[in-house]
C-alpha positions in Angstrom: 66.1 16.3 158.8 63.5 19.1 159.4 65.3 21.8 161.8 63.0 24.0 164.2 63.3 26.4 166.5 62.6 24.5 169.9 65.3 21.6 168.5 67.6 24.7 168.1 67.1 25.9 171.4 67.6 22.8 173.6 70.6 22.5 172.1 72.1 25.8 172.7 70.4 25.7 176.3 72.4 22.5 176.8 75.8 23.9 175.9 75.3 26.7 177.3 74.7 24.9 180.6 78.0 22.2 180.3 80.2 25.2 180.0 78.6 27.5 182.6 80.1 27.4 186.3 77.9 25.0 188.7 80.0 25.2 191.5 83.3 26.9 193.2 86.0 24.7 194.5 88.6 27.0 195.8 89.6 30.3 195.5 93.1 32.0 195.8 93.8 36.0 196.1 97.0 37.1 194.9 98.1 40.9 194.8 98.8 42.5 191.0 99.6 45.8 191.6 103.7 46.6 192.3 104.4 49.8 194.5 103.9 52.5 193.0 101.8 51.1 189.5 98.2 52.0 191.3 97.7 54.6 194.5 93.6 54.8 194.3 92.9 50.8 194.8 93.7 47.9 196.0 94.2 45.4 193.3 93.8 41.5 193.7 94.0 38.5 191.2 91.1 36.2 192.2 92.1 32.2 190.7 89.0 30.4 190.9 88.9 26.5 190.5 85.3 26.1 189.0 83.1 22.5 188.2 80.9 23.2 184.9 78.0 22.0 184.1 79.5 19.2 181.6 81.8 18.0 184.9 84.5 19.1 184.5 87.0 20.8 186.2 88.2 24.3 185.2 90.1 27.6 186.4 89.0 31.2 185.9 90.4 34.3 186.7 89.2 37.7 188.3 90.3 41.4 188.9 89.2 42.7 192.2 89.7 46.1 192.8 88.9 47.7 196.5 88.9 50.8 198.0 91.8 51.3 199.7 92.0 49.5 202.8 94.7 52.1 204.5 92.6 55.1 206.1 94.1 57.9 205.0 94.3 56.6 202.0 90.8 55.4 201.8 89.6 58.8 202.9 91.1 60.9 200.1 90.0 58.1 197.6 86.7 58.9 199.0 86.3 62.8 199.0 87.2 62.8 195.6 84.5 60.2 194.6 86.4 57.8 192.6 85.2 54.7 192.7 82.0 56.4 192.7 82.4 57.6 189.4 84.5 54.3 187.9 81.6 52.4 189.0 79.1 54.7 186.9 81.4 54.6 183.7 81.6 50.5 184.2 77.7 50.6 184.9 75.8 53.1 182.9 79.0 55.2 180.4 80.9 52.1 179.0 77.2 49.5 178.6 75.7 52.5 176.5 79.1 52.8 174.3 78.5 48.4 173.7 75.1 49.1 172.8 75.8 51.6 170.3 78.2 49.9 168.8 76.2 46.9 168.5 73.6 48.6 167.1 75.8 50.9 164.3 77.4 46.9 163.5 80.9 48.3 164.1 83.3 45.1 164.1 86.2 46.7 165.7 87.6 45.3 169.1 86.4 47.1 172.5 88.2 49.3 174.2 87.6 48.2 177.9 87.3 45.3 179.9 84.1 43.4 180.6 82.4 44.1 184.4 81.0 41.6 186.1 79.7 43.7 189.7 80.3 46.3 191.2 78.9 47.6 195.1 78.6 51.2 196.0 81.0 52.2 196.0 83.6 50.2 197.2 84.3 47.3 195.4 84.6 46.1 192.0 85.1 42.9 189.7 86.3 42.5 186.2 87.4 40.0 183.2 91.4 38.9 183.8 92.8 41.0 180.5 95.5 38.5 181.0 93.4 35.5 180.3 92.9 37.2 177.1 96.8 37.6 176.4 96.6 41.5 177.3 99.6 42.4 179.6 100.9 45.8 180.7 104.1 47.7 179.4 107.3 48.6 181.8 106.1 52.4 183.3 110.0 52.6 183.6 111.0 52.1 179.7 108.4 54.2 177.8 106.4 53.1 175.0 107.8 53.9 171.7 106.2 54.9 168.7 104.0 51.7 167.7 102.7 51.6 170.8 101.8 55.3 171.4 100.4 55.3 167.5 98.3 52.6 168.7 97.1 54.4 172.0 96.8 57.7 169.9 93.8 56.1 167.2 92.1 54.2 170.2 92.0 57.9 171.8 90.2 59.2 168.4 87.8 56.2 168.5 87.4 56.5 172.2 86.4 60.2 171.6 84.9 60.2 169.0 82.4 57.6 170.8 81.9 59.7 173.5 81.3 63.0 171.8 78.7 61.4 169.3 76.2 59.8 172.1 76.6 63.0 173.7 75.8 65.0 170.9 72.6 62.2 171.0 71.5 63.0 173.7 72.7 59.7 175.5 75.5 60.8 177.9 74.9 62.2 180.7 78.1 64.4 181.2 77.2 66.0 184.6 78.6 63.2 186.7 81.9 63.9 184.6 82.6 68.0 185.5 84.8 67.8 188.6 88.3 67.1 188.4 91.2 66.7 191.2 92.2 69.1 189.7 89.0 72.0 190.0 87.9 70.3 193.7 88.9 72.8 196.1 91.7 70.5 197.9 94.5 71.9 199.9 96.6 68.7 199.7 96.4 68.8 196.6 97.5 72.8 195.8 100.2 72.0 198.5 101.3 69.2 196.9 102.1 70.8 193.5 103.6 73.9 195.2 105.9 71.7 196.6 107.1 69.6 193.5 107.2 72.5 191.3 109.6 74.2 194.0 111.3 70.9 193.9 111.9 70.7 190.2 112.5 74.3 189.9 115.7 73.8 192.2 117.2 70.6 190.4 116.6 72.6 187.1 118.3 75.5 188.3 121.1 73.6 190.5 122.2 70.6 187.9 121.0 71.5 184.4 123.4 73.6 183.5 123.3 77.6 183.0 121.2 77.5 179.8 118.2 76.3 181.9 118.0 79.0 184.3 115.8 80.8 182.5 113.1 78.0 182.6 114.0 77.3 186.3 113.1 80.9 187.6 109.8 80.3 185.1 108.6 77.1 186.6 109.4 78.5 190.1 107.3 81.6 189.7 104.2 79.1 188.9 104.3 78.2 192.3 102.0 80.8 194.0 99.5 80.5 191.4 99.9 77.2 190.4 96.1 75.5 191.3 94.6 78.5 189.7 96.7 78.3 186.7 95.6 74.5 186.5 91.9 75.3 187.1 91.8 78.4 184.4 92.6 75.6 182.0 90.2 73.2 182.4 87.7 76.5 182.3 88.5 77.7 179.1 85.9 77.3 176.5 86.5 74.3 174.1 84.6 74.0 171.0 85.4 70.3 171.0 84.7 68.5 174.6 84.6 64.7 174.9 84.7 62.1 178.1 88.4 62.0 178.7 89.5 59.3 180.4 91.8 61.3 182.5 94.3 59.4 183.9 95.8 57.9 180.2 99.0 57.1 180.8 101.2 53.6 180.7 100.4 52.0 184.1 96.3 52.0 182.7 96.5 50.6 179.5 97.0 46.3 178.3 98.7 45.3 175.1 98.2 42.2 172.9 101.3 41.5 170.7 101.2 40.0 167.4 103.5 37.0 167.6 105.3 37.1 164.5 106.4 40.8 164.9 105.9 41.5 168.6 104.3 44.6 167.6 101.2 45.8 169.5 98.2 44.5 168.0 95.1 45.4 170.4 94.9 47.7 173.2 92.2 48.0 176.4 92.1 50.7 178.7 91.5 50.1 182.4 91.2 52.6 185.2 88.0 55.0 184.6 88.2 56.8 188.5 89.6 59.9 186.5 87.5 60.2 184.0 85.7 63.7 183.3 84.1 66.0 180.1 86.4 68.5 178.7 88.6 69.5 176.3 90.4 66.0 174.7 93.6 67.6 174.1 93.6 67.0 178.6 93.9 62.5 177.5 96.7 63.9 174.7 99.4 65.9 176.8 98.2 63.0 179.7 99.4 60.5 177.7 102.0 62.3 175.8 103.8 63.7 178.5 103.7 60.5 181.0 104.1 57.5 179.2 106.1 58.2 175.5 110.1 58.1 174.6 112.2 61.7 174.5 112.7 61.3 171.2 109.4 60.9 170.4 108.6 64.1 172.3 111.4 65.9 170.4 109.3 65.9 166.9 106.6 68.0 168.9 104.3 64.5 168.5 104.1 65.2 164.9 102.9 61.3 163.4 100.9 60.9 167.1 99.0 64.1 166.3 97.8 62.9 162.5 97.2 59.7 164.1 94.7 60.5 166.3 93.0 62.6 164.0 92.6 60.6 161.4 91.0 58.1 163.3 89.0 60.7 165.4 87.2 62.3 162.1 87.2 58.6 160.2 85.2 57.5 163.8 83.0 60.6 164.0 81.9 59.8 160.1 81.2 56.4 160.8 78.9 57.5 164.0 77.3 59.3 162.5 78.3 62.5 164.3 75.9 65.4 163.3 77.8 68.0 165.1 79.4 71.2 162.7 82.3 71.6 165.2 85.2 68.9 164.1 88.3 70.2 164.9 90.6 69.7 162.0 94.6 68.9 162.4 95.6 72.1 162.7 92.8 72.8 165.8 94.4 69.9 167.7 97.6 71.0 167.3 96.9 74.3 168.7 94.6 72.9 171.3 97.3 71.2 172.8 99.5 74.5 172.7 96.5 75.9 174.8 97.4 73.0 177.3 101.4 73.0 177.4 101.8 74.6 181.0 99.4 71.5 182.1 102.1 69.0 180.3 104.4 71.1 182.5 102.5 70.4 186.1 101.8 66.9 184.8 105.6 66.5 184.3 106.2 68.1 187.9 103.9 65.4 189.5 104.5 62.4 187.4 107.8 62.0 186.5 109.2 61.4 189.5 107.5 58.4 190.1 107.3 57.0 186.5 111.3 56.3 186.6 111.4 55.4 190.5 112.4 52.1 191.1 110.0 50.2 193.1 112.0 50.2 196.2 112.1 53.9 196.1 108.4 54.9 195.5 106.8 56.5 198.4 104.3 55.0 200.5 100.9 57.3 199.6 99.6 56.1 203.1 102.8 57.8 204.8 103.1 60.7 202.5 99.2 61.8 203.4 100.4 61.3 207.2 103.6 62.9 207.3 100.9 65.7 205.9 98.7 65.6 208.7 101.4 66.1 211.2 103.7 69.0 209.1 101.9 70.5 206.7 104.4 69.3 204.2 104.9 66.6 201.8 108.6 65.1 201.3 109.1 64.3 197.4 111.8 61.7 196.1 114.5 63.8 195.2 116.7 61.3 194.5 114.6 60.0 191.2 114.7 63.8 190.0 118.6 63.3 189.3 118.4 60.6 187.7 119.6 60.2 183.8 116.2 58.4 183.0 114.2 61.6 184.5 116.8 64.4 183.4 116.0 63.4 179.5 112.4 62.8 180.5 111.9 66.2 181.8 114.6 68.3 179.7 112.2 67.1 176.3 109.2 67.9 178.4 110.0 71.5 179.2 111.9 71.8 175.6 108.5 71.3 174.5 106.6 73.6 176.5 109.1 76.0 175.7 108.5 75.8 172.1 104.7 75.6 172.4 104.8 78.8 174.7 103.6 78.0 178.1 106.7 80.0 179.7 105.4 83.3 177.2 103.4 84.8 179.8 105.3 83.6 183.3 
C-alpha cells in the first residue's frame, strides 16, 4: 500500500476529532485551597463531564484561579499587580521558555503547568497537575532532603533558562523589577515591624539566656527594617535571573516514583511573585520556608552543589554566552549577602507554615482590623510552638553564622 500525505492527514484529523471535546454536560466547582495554603487567589477545581467526538462520555479537570473575591483582599491583590504579572509569565515568559526548549531539542520534563486562558487580569485557567499524578507536600512537615535536592536542580534549570533568553535578547525583564518588597507600602513596612517585635520578644522571653543576644539584634531591625529589605534587593548582582519569588512548599507538585516513593518530577505553580534579581532571593525563599532543621544545620551544603551543578550543566547546554557564571563558591557567598532576608522571611513565614488550619488568620480580617487600628494582630500562639521554636532556632543559628547580626 502506497502511503501519502492527504491519506495521512485524514487520519490524524479524524482522531484528533473523536478525542476532542464536542460538548459539556455538567460542570462542578469544588474549592482546593485549605486556610491558609494560598492568600492572593481564590482557587477552584472545575470537574467537567465532556461528550467527544468518538461519543463518548468523559471527565476532565480544571484549576481556576480568581482574584480574590473579599474586597480588601482583592484590593491589595490589586495594587501590587499580581495577577497582572502571573498572567504575563503564563502568556508571553513561560510560552517563550517552551519554544526554546523545543527548538534547543531538550527532552527534559517542564517545569510548569500548561494555561489554557487567562482575562485581564482577573481570572485564570490551568491543566489539573493532579490529573497528571502531581500532588502537593504537607507545608506543616517540611520537605526533606530528596525533595529539596530535587527543587534545588529544577531552580538551576529554571535559572539557567531565564538568564540565557535574557542574555538573547528574548526576555523582557522590565515587567519583573518591582517587588512587595521595593513598592512603597505601609502595610506592608507595618507589618514586618510588627512580627519582628513579635519574634524578638518570644526569643528573648522563652529561649533561654544564650539567645538574648540575637533577641536585642532582631529587635533593633525593627526601625529600619523595609529599608534594610529594599538595600538588598538594590545591591548589584553580577548574576540576575527571573526568580520566581514566592518558592516555597505550598507552590510546588510532586510526582512519586512508585516503587521507592521518592520524588520523581516536580512543577512549579504560582508566578504572582515573580521578579529579576539576584537568584540567591528563590534560594534563602525556599531554603528558609519550606526545608527540615536538620537540613538547615549543614549550612545547605549538598542543596548548594546541587543547584549548581545543574545551573552551569543548564547554562552549557543553552548555550549561555555570558562571561559572568557564578561558580560554587559565588553562591555560597551570595547567599551570605542575603542572610538578614532569610531572617525577615523567617519573621513573616514561619508563623504560618506550622499553624494548624484552624489557627491561620483570616487575611480578609487581618487587612481590616488594619484599617480600623493601625495594627495587625500576629498568631502568637504558633510562635511557641516546638514545631516553630526548632524552625526558627536553625534559622537564626544560620544567620548568625553567615553574619547578618555583624553589623546590627
Amino acid at each position: 500500500m502506497e502511503l501519502s500525505e492527504t491519506w495521512l492527514e485524514t487520519i490524524l484529523k479524524r482522531d484528533a476529532l473523536e478525542r476532542s471535546v464536542s460538548k459539556v454536560i455538567s460542570v462542578e466547582k469544588e474549592d482546593v485551597v485549605n486556610k491558609g495554603d494560598n492568600y492572593a487567589s481564590d482557587i477552584s477545581r472545575l470537574k467537567i463531564e465532556t461528550v467527544l467526538g468518538s461519543g463518548r462520555m468523559a471527565t476532565r479537570s480544571l484549576i481556576m484561579k480568581r482574584m480574590p473575591a473579599t474586597e480588601l483582599r482583592a484590593k491589595q491583590i490589586g495594587e501590587w499587580g499580581l495577577f497582572r504579572k502571573e498572567i504575563k509569565m503564563y502568556n508571553t515568559v513561560l510560552p517563550k521558555m517552551d519554544k526554546f526548549l523545543e527548538s534547543e531539542d531538550y527532552s527534559g520534563d517542564t517545569l510548569w503547568g500548561r494555561c489554557l486562558y487567562t482575562r485581564p487580569y482577573d481570572l485564570i485557567i490551568l491543566e489539573d497537575l493532579k490529573d497528571l499524578g502531581f500532588k502537593m507536600a504537607d507545608r506543616q512537615e517540611s520537605l526533606d532532603m530528596n525533595h529539596a535536592l530535587l527543587v534545588m536542580k529544577s531552580l538551576g534549570r529554571y535559572h539557567a533558562l531565564s538568564a540565557t533568553l535574557e542574555d538573547r535578547g528574548e526576555l523582557d525583564v522590565e515587567d519583573f523589577k518591582e517587588t512587595i518588597f521595593t513598592t512603597n507600602d505601609d502595610k506592608m513596612k507595618q507589618y514586618l515591624g510588627q512580627v519582628l517585635t513579635v519574634f524578638a520578644g518570644v526569643v528573648d522571653t522563652t529561649w533561654g539566656e544564650e539567645w538574648k543576644i540575637s533577641a536585642s539584634k532582631i529587635k533593633s531591625l525593627v526601625a529600619n527594617s523595609m529599608d534594610s529589605v529594599r538595600r538588598m534587593y538594590d545591591e548589584k548582582c553580577d548574576f540576575p535571573v527571573l526568580n520566581h519569588g514566592d518558592c516555597w512548599v505550598n507552590n510546588m507538585m510532586f510526582k512519586y516514583d512508585n516503587d521507592t516513593n521518592n520524588p520523581s518530577g516536580i512543577r512549579f505553580i504560582d508566578f504572582q511573585l515573580a521578579y529579576y534579581n539576584s537568584y540567591a532571593f528563590d534560594l534563602t525563599y525556599f531554603l528558609t520556608s519550606s526545608v527540615r532543621p536538620e537540613i538547615r544545620d549543614e549550612d545547605y551544603g549538598p542543596l548548594l552543589q546541587e543547584y549548581h551543578t545543574s545551573l552551569t550543566w543548564h547554562l552549557k547546554r543553552f548555550g549561555y554566552a555570558g562571561d559572568n557564571v557564578p561558580s560554587l563558591e559565588d553562591v555560597k557567598e551570595e547567599l551570605k549577602r542575603k542572610s538578614l532576608y532569610a531572617l525577615v522571611l523567617a519573621c513573616m513565614m514561619l508563623n504560618f507554615l506550622f499553624a494548624e488550619p484552624e489557627e491561620v488568620p483570616d487575611l480578609e480580617e487581618l487587612l481590616k482590623e488594619f484599617m480600623k487600628t493601625n495594627d495587625i494582630p500576629a498568631n502568637m500562639k504558633t510562635m511557641f510552638s516546638k514545631e516553630f521554636t526548632r524552625a526558627a532556632k536553625s534559622i537564626v543559628s544560620l544567620c548568625q553564622r553567615q553574619g547578618a547580626f555583624d553589623n546590627l
